[in-house]
Every structure is written in structure tokens, then in C-alpha cells.
KEFINU-771243 format. One record per residue (C-alpha): residue number from 1; chain; z, x, y. Coordinates in nm, 2 decimals, padded with zeros to 4 digits. Example, Ala and Ser with C-alpha at 12.3 -4.5 7.8 and 13.67 -1.06 7.14 Angstrom:
<kolvexs>
> seq / mol / z / x / y
> 1 / A / 00.78 / 01.23 / -00.45
> 2 / A / 00.71 / 01.37 / -00.11
</kolvexs>
This chain:
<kolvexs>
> seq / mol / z / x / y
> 1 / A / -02.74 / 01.67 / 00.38
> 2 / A / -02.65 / 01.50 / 00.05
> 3 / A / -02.83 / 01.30 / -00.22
> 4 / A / -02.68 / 00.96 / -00.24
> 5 / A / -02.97 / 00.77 / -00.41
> 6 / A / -03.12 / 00.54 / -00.68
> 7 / A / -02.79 / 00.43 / -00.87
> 8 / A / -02.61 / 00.63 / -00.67
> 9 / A / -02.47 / 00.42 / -00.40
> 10 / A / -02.40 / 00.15 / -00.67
> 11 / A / -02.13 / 00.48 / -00.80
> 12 / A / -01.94 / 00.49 / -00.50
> 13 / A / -01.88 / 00.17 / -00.42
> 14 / A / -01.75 / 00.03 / -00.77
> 15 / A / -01.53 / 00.41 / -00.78
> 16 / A / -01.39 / 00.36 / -00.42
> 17 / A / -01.33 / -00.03 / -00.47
> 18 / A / -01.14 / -00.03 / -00.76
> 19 / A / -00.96 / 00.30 / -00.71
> 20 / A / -00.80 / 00.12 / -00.38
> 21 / A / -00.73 / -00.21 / -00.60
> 22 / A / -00.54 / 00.09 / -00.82
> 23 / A / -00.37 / 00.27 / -00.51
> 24 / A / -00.26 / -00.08 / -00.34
> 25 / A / -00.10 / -00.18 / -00.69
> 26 / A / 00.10 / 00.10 / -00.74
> 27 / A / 00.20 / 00.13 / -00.40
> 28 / A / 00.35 / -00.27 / -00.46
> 29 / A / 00.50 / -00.16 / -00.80
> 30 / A / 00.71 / 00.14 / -00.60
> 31 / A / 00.86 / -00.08 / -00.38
> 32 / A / 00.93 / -00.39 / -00.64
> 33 / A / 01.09 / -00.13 / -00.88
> 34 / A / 01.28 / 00.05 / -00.59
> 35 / A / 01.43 / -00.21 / -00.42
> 36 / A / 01.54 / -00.38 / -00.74
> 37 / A / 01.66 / -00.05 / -00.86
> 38 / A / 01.48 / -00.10 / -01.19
> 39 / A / 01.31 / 00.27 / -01.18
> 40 / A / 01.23 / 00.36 / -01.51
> 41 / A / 01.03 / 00.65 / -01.74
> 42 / A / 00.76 / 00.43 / -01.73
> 43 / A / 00.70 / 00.41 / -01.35
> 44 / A / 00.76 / 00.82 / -01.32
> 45 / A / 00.46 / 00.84 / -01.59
> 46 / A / 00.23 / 00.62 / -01.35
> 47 / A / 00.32 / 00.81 / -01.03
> 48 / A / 00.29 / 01.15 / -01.25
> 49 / A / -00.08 / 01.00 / -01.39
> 50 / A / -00.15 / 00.89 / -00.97
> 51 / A / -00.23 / 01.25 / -00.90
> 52 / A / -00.53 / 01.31 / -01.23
> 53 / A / -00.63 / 00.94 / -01.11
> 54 / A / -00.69 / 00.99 / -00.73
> 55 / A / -00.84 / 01.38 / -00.88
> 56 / A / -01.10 / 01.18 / -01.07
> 57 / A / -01.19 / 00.91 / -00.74
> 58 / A / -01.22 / 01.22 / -00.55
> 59 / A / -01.45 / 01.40 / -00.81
> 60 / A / -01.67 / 01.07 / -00.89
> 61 / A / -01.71 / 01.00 / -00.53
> 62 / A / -01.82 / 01.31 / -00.44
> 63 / A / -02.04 / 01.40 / -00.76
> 64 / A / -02.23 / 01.03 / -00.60
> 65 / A / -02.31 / 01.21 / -00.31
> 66 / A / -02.44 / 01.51 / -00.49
> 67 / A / -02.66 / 01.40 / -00.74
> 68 / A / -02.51 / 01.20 / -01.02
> 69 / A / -02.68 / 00.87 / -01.00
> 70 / A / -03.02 / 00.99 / -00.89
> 71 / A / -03.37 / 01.02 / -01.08
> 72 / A / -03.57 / 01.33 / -01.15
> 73 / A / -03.82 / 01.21 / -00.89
> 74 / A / -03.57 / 01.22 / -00.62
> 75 / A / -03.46 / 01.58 / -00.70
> 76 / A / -03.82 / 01.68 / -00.71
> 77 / A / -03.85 / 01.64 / -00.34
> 78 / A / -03.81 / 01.98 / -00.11
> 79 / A / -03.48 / 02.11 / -00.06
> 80 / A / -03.28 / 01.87 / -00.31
> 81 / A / -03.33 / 02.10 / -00.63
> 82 / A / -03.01 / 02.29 / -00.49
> 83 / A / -02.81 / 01.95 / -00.58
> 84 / A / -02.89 / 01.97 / -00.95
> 85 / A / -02.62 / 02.24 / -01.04
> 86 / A / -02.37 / 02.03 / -00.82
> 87 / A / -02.42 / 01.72 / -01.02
> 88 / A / -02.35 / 01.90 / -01.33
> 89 / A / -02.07 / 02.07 / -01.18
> 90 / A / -01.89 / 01.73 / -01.06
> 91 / A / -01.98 / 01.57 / -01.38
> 92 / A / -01.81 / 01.83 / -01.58
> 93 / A / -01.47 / 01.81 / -01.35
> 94 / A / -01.54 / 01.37 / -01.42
> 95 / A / -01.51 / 01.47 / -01.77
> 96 / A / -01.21 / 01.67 / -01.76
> 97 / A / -01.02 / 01.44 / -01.51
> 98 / A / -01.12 / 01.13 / -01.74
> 99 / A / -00.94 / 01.24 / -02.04
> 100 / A / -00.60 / 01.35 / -01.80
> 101 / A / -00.58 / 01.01 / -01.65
> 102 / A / -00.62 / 00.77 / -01.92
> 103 / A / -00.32 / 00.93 / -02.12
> 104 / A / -00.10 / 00.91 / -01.87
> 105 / A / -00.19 / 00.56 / -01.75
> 106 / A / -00.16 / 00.44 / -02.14
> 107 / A / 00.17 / 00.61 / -02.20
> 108 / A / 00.33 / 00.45 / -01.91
> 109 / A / 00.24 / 00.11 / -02.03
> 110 / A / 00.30 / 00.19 / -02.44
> 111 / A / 00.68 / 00.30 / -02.26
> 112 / A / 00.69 / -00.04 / -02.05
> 113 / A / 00.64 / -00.18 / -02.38
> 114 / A / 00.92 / 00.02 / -02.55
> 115 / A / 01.18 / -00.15 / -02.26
> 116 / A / 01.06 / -00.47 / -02.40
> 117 / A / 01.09 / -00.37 / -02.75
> 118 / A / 01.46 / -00.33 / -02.70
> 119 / A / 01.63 / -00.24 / -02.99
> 120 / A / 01.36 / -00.32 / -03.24
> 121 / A / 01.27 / 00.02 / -03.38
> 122 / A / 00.94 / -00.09 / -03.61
> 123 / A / 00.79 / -00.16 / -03.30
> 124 / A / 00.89 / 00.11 / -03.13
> 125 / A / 00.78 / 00.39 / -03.38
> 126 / A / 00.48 / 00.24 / -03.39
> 127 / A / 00.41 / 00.27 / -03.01
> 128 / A / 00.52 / 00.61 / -03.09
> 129 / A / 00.25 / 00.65 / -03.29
> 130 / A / -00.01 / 00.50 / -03.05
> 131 / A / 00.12 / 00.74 / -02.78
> 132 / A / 00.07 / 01.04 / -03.06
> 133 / A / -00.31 / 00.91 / -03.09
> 134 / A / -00.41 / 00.89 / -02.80
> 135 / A / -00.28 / 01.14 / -02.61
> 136 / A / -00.38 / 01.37 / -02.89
> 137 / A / -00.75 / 01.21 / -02.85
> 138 / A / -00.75 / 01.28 / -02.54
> 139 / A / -00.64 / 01.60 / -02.47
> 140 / A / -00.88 / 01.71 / -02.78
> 141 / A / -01.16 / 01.60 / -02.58
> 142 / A / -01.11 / 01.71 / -02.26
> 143 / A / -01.03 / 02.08 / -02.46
> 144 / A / -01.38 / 02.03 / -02.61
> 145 / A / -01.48 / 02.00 / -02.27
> 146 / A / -01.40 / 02.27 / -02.10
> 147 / A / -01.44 / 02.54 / -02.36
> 148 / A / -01.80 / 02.40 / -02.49
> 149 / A / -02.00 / 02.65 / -02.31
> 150 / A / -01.91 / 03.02 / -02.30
> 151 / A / -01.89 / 03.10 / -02.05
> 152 / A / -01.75 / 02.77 / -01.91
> 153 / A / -01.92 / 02.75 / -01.62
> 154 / A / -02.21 / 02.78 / -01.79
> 155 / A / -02.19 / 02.39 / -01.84
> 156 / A / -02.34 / 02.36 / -01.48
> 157 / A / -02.50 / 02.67 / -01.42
> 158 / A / -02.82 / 02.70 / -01.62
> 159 / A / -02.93 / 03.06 / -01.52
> 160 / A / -02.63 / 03.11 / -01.70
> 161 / A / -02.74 / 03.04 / -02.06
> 162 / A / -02.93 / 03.31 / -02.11
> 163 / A / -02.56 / 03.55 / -02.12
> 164 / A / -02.36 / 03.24 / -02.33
> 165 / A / -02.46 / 02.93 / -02.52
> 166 / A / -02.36 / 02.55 / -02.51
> 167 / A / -02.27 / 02.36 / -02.80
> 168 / A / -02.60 / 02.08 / -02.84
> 169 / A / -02.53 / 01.76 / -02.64
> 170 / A / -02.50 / 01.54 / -02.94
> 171 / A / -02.18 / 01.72 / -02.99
> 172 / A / -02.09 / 01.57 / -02.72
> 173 / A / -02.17 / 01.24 / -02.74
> 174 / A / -01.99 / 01.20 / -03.09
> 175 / A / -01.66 / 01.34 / -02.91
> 176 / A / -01.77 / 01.07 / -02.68
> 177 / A / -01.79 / 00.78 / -02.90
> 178 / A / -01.47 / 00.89 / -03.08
> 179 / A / -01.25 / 00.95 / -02.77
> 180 / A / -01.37 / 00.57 / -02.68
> 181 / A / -01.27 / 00.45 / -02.99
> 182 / A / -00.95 / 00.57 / -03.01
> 183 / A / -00.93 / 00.39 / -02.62
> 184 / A / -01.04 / 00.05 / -02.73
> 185 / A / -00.77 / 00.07 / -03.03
> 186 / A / -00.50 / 00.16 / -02.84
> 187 / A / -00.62 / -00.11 / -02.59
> 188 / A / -00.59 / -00.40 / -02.79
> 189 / A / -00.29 / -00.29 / -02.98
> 190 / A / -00.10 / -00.25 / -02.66
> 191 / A / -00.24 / -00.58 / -02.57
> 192 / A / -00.11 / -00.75 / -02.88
> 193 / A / 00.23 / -00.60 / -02.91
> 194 / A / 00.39 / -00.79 / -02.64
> 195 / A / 00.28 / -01.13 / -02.85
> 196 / A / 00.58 / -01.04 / -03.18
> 197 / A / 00.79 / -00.88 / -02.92
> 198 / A / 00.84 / -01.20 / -02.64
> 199 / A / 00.85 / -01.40 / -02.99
> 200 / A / 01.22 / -01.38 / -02.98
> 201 / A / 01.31 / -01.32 / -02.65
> 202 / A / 01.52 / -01.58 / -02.46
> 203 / A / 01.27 / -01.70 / -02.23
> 204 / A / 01.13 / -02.00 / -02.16
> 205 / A / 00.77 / -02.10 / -02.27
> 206 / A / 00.60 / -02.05 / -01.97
> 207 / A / 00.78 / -01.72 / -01.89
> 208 / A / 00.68 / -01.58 / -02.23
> 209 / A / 00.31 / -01.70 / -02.16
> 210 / A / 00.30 / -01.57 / -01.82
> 211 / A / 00.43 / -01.20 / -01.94
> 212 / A / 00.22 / -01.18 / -02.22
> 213 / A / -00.09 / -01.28 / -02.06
> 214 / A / -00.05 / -01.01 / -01.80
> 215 / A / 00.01 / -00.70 / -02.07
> 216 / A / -00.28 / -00.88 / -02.27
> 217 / A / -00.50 / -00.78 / -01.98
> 218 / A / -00.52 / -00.47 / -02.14
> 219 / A / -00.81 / -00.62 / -02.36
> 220 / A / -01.03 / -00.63 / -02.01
> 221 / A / -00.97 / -00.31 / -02.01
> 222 / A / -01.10 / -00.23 / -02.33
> 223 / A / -01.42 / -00.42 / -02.20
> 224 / A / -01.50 / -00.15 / -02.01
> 225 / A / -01.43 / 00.12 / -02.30
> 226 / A / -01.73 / -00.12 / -02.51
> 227 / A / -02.01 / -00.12 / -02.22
> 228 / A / -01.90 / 00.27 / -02.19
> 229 / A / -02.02 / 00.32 / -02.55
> 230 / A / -02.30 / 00.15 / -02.47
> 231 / A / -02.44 / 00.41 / -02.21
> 232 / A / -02.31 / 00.71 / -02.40
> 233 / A / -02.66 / 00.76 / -02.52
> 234 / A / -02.74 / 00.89 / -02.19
> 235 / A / -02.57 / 01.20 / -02.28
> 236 / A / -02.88 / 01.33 / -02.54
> 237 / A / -03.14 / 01.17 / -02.28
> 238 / A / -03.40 / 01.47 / -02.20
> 239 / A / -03.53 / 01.21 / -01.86
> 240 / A / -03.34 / 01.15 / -01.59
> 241 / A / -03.04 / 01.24 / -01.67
> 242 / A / -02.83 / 01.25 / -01.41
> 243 / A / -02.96 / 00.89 / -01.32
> 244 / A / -02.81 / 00.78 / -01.66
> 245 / A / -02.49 / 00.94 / -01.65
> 246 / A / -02.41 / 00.69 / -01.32
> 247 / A / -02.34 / 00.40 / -01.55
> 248 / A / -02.16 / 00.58 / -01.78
> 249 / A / -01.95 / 00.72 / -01.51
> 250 / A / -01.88 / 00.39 / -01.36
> 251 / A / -01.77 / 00.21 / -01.66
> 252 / A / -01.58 / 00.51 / -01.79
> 253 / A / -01.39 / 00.53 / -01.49
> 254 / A / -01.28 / 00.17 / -01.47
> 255 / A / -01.11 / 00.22 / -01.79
> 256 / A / -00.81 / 00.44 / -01.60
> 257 / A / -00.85 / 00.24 / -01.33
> 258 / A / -00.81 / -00.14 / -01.44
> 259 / A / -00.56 / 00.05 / -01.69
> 260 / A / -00.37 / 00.13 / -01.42
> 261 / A / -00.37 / -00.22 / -01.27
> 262 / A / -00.27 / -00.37 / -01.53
> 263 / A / 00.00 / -00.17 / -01.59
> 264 / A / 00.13 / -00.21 / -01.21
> 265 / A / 00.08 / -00.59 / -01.19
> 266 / A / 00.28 / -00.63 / -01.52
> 267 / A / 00.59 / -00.53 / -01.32
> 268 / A / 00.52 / -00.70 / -01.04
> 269 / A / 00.66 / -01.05 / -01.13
> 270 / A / 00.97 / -01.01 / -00.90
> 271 / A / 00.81 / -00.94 / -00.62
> 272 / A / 00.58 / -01.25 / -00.67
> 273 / A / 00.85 / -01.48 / -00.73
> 274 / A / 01.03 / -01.36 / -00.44
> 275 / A / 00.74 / -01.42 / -00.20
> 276 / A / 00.65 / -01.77 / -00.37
> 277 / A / 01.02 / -01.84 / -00.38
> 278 / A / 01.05 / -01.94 / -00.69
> 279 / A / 01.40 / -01.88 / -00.83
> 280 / A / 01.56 / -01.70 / -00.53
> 281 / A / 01.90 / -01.76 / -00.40
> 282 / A / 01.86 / -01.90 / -00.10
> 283 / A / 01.60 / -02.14 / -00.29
> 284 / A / 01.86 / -02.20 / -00.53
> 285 / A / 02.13 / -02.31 / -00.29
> 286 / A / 01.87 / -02.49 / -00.10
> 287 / A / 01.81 / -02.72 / -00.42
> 288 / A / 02.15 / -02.74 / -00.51
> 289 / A / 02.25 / -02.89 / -00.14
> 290 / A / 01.92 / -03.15 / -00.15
> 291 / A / 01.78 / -02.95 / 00.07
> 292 / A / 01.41 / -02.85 / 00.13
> 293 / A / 01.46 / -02.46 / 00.22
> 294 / A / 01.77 / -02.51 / 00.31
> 295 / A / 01.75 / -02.69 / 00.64
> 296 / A / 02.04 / -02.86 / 00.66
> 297 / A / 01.95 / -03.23 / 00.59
> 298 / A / 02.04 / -03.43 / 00.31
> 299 / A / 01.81 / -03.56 / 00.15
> 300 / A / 01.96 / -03.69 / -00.15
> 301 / A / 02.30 / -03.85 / -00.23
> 302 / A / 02.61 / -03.70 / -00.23
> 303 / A / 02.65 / -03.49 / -00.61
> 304 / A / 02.94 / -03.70 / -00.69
> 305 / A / 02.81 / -04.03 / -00.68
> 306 / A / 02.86 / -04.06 / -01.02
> 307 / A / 03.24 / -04.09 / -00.99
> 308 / A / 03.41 / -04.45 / -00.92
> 309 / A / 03.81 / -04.50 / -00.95
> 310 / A / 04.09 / -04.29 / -00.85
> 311 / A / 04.17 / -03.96 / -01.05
> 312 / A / 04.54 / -03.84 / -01.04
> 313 / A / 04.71 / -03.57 / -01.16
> 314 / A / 05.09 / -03.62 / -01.15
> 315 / A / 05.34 / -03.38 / -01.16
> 316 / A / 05.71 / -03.51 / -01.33
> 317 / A / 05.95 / -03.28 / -01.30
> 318 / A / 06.26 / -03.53 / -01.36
> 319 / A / 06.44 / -03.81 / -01.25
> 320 / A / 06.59 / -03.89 / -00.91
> 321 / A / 06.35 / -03.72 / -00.72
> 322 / A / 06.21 / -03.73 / -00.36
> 323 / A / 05.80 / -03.80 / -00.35
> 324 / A / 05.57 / -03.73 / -00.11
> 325 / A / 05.28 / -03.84 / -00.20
> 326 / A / 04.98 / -03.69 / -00.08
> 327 / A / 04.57 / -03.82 / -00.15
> 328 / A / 04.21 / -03.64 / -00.07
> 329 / A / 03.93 / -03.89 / -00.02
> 330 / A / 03.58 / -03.75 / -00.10
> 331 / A / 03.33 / -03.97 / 00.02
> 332 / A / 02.92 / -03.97 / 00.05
> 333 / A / 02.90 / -03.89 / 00.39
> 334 / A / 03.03 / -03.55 / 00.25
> 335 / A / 03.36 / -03.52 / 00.45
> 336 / A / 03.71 / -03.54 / 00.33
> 337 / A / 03.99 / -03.77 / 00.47
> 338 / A / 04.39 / -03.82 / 00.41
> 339 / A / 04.51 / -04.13 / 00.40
> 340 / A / 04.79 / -04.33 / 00.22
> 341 / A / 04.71 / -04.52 / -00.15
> 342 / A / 04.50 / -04.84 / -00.20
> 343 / A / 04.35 / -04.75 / 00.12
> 344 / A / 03.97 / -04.87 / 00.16
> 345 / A / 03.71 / -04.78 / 00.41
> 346 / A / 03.43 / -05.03 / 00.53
> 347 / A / 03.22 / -04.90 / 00.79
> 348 / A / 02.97 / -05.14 / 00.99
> 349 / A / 02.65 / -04.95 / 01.06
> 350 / A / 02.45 / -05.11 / 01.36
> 351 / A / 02.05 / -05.12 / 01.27
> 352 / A / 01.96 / -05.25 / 01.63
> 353 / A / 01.71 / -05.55 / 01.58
> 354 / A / 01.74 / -05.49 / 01.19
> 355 / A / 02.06 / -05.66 / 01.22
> 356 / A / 02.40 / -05.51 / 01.05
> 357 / A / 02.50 / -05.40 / 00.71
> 358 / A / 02.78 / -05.33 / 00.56
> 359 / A / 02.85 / -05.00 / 00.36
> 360 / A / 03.13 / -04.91 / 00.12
> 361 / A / 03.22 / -04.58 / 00.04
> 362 / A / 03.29 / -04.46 / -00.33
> 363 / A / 03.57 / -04.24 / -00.32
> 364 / A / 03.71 / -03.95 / -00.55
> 365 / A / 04.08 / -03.99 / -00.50
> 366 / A / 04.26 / -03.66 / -00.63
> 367 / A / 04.64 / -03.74 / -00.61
> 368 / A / 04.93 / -03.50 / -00.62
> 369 / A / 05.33 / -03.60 / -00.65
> 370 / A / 05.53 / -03.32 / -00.57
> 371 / A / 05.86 / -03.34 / -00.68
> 372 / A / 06.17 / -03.19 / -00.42
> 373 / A / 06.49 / -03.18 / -00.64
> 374 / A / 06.84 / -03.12 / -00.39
> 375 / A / 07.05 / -02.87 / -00.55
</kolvexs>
């Protein structure tokens, strides 16, 4: 028997929906940046911050089935009070997850950024300094977080207050609003940085514009850190509390999450242009032969159209010499042909009831004279 009520449902499906969004992402980023052999620090960072990410879909999902999302009312009924101590219990382990997941989602892309940076150390140290904040942030908060009650599990055991004491819940909710802070700064500065950095680059326009729009994504995320603030009063609420914690739950864990897919799809541009066929090799040759996809029919003129007349290169190596002459004939049909000087080829083409026409081929003529001197 579970309780999996009120805003309850509404938890589960927006955690399990865009933690498989996440999961499906990554799992596309491994095998671009594998195959391409283009592993980096960055990418062990994101599989590294996988493992606090799928902790806190695991944790959120089940805390939905226990009680988080749920009104007083629904608890009051027989046999549900029992859930009450779980719902604290998998709010507190939310909490504690939360914190672990967004640094290592943020450091991964704040290091993604530093492979862009390349040798420009202002930008650099200052994405040091980003990484310093908010890991710091972070891991202050979730320490707050586990050692606010003494004992700890007194956080979700209330017949345990009477032995310990909890700090007061607005202590909370201002390491709350301060942790999101922090977030939404680091979100936007991440989001920014690309901008100076692709400045320079040798890219093309549209390359630049493409890259940049996918790290500023980040700013989304920060969306969710801003309606997270938003339901952070919750936490002081003496009514239906658990009921008010599910919005707060939902938007605080899209901010790991979207992080986290924003950070996979920004490396995911080879694999995208590989399946599109834009810019691959076999495209390429395809082009270059007037071919579409390489199927083996012209479609445009020979590439050396352009060239009328005979070009010669003549080797002299003195006088009284024995020639032999020898010419290459390059034609628009695309095939090559020996054949002595001044020669001319007309070729009559039958149309059928269109009646005939008469076609001259343009020729590059590359001649050699090969001197044999008798000793």
C-alpha cells in the first residue's frame, strides 16, 4: 500500500520523464565521444555525477509514492499516518542528493567550457572560480543538511525531538534561497561565457551561432532554479506540508536534470551531423563527383570544362635528338584517350525522332617530348 496522491502523481511523472530525457542523452554523448575518441575530464565528471543523479530519481520517485505530494487530509485517513515519517525521510535523502548532483553536473560543463577556452587563461580562472563557488555552495548546504538535527535522523523522526533538537525551518529556507542563488549565477555565467570565447574562434557564423545557442541553454536551466525560489516558502508552511514540498521538489530537480541535458547535447554536434550528413566524407566525395549521395551519375559537367587549348610541357635536352611524342586527351565524357597531335574528335549522337546533333569535345591536351640521345 502506498500514498501516491493529490500532487503526487504530477511528482513522478515530471521526475521519471525527464530523468530518462537525462539517461538517453548521456547514453548518446558516451558513444559520440567514444567513437570519436574525444573522451575528456569533462565527460568522466558527468558519468561520475550519473550515479548522485539516478540516486536522486530513485529517491524523488519513491518519496512520490510515500507521501511527498500529498495533503494533511489524505494522511488523516486510517492507516496512512505511518507514511508521514517516510515522506520526511525521502525528503531529507532529496535534499542531500540535490546538492551532490548539481555540482558535478555544473563542473562538467564549466570544464567543457575550459576545452573551449583554450589557451585563454582570464577565462579560464574565472571558470575556476565559478567551479570554487559553487561546489563550495553546495556542499555547504547539503552539510547543513544532514547535521541540522542532532541526532540526524531526528529530521524525520519526530518522537525523536524530545532527546535532540532541530535547527527552526527558516534556517532552512535561507540556506535554500542562497544555495539557489548561487545556481542561477553560475547558470547564466556559464551560459554567457561561450559568447567572448567563440568570438575569436575560426568558425563560420552559423557554426558559432549553433554552439553558442546550445551552451546558452544553460539559462533554461536557470528557469527552473527562479520557479524553485518561488515555492521555497513551503519549507516554513505549518499546513500541508508535504503537499507543498512536491512543487519544490519537481522544479528543484529539473535543475540537475535539464543541467545535465544540456551539457550532453552540447557535445553531441558530431553525431548529429553524421546522421544528417552534413559534412561527412562520403557526402563530401559525393558533391565533389556531382553526385547526389554518391550514386554514380553525373549530374553536372565534367570539373574541367573550364579548360580550352592544348597545354604542353616540353622537355629539351639538346639538339639532334630522337622524339616520341606522346599526348593524353581529357575529355567531358570523363575518359582519357591517346592519339597523335592536331587530332579532333566529333561524335554524332543519334536523338531518334529529335533528329541528330553534333557534339565537340573540349579537350585538355597534356604533351610530353622525351628526348633519347645515342651515345
Amino acid at each position: 500500500m502506498t500514498v501516491h496522491e493529490d500532487l503526487s502523481p504530477n511528482l513522478t511523472a515530471t521526475v521519471v520523464t525527464t530523468g530518462l530525457l537525462a539517461f538517453m542523452t548521456m547514453g548518446l554523448r558516451v558513444y559520440t565521444r567514444v567513437t570519436r575518441r574525444n573522451w575528456g575530464i569533462e565527460d568522466w565528471i558527468m558519468s561520475i555525477g550519473c550515479l548522485p543523479v539516478l540516486t536522486l530519481t530513485i529517491v524523488t520517485t519513491i518519496g512520490s509514492y510515500n507521501g511527498i505530494g500529498a495533503k494533511d487530509s489524505t494522511f488523516a485517513r486510517p492507516g496512512n499516518e505511518k507514511y508521514i515519517e517516510s515522506a520526511y525521510f525521502w525528503f531529507f535523502m532529496y535534499e542531500v542528493f540535490y546538492c551532490t548532483s548539481i555540482i558535478f553536473v555544473k563542473l562538467s560543463i564549466a570544464f567543457m567550457l575550459n576545452r573551449i577556452a583554450g589557451n585563454k587563461k582570464i577565462f579560464i580562472y574565472i571558470n575556476y572560480g565559478i567551479m570554487a563557488l559553487c561546489a563550495s555552495t553546495n556542499l555547504a548546504a547539503a552539510l547543513y543538511i544532514i547535521f541540522q538535527c542532532n541526532p540526524v535522523d531526528a529530521a524525520w523522526k519526530a518522537d525523536l525531538m524530545g532527546k535532540g533538537y532541530c535547527q527552526p525551518p527558516v534556517y532552512l529556507q535561507d540556506v535554500y534561497y542562497f544555495c539557489s542563488s548561487v545556481n542561477i549565477f553560475t547558470d547564466w555565467a556559464t551560459a554567457l561565457m561561450p559568447i567572448p570565447l567563440l568570438w575569436h574562434v575560426q568558425m563560420n557564423r552559423n557554426t558559432k551561432i549553433s554552439v553558442a545557442a546550445v551552451l546558452g541553454l544553460g539559462i533554461f536551466t536557470s528557469i527552473s532554479g527562479l520557479v524553485r525560489m518561488n515555492y521555497t516558502v513551503n519549507l516554513t508552511s505549518d499546513k500541508d506540508y508535504l503537499y507543498g514540498l512536491a512543487n519544490l521538489l519537481i522544479w528543484g530537480y529539473a535543475e540537475p536534470a535539464l543541467g545535465m541535458i544540456v551539457g550532453n547535447i552540447a557535445t553531441l554536434r558530431p553525431l548529429f551531423r553524421t546522421m544528417l550528413n552534413l559534412g561527412s566524407d562520403e557526402s563530401a566525395q559525393a558533391l565533389s563527383k556531382g553526385m547526389p549521395g554518391g550514386s554514380g551519375i553525373p549530374k553536372h559537367s565534367h570539373p574541367y570544362k573550364s579548360f580550352d587549348g592544348d597545354y604542353e610541357l616540353n622537355t629539351v635536352v639538346g639538339k639532334d635528338v630522337n622524339v616520341t611524342p606522346t599526348r593524353i586527351h581529357g575529355g567531358e565524357n570523363g575518359r582519357g584517350s591517346i592519339s597523335s597531335d592536331n587530332e579532333s574528335q566529333k561524335r554524332i549522337l543519334d536523338t531518334g525522332k529529335k533528329g541528330k546533333r553534333m557534339s565537340r569535345n573540349r579537350e585538355m591536351d597534356v604533351s610530353q617530348q622525351v628526348e633519347i640521345r645515342g651515345e
